[in-house]
Every structure is written in structure tokens, then in C-alpha cells.
N, C-alpha and C positions, 0 to 999 in steps of 0.2 A: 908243928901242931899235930898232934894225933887225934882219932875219933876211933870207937868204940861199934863193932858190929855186934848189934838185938839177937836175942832168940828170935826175932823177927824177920831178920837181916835189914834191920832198917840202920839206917846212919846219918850222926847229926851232922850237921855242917857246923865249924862254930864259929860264934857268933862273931868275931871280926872277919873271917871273912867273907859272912852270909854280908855284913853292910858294906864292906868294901867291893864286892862284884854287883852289892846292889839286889841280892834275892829277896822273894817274898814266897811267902805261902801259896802251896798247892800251883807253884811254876813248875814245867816242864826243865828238864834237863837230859839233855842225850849222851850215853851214857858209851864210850870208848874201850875197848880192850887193848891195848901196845905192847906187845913186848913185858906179860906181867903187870902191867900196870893198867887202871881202872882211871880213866880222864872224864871228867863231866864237864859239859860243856852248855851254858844258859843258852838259849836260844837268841840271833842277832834280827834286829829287825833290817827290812831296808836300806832305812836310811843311816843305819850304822855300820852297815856295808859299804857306805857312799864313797867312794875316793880312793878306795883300800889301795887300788890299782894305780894309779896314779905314780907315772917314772918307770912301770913296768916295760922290760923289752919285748918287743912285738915282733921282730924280726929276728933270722936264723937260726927256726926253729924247726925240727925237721916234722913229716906229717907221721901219723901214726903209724901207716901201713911198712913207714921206713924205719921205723925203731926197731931193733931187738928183738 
């Protein structure tokens, strides 16, 4: 899919994926620069963060001051 930057620089989202992530009007999105590339990212609540971690390793990890 492509989109189209305004004399505005404004830009649509379209519209399958605005309903497939679920957007609506006037939400926030935070907005990424990588390596040329522009990522927008909807905002997560709480509890859609809940679990994320869940089978993560916890151990032998080195501390920060010992990194690189």
C-alpha cells in the first residue's frame, strides 16, 4: 500500500489498515525515525502490555557498568 504526503505534509492512513490496528480520530501516534524509515506506532495501554514478558530470561545478564 502506498499513501500520498499533502502540501500539508499530512498523510492518510488507509483505510484497511486504520481498521485493522483499530485507529480512530484525533488518537495519538508516536512517531519513529530507523534507519530512513518513518514507524508509527498507536499507543499500548496497560493491560495490553500484560504478559508481554512472560518465558523471558532473567538470568545471565551482565550489569550495565560491565557492557561495552
Amino acid at each position: 500500500m502506498q499513501a500520498t504526503i499533502s502540501t500539508k505534509y499530512q498523510v492518510v492512513i488507509p483505510k484497511p489498515l486504520r481498521e485493522r490496528l483499530g485507529l480512530k480520530p484525533k488518537q495519538k501516534l508516536t512517531v519513529i525515525e530507523k534507519d530512513g524509515m518513518l514507524i508509527l506506532i498507536p499507543p499500548k495501554t496497560l493491560n495490553d502490555l500484560r504478559g508481554i514478558g512472560i518465558g523471558a530470561r532473567t538470568q545471565g545478564f551482565r550489569e550495565k557498568k560491565d557492557r561495552y
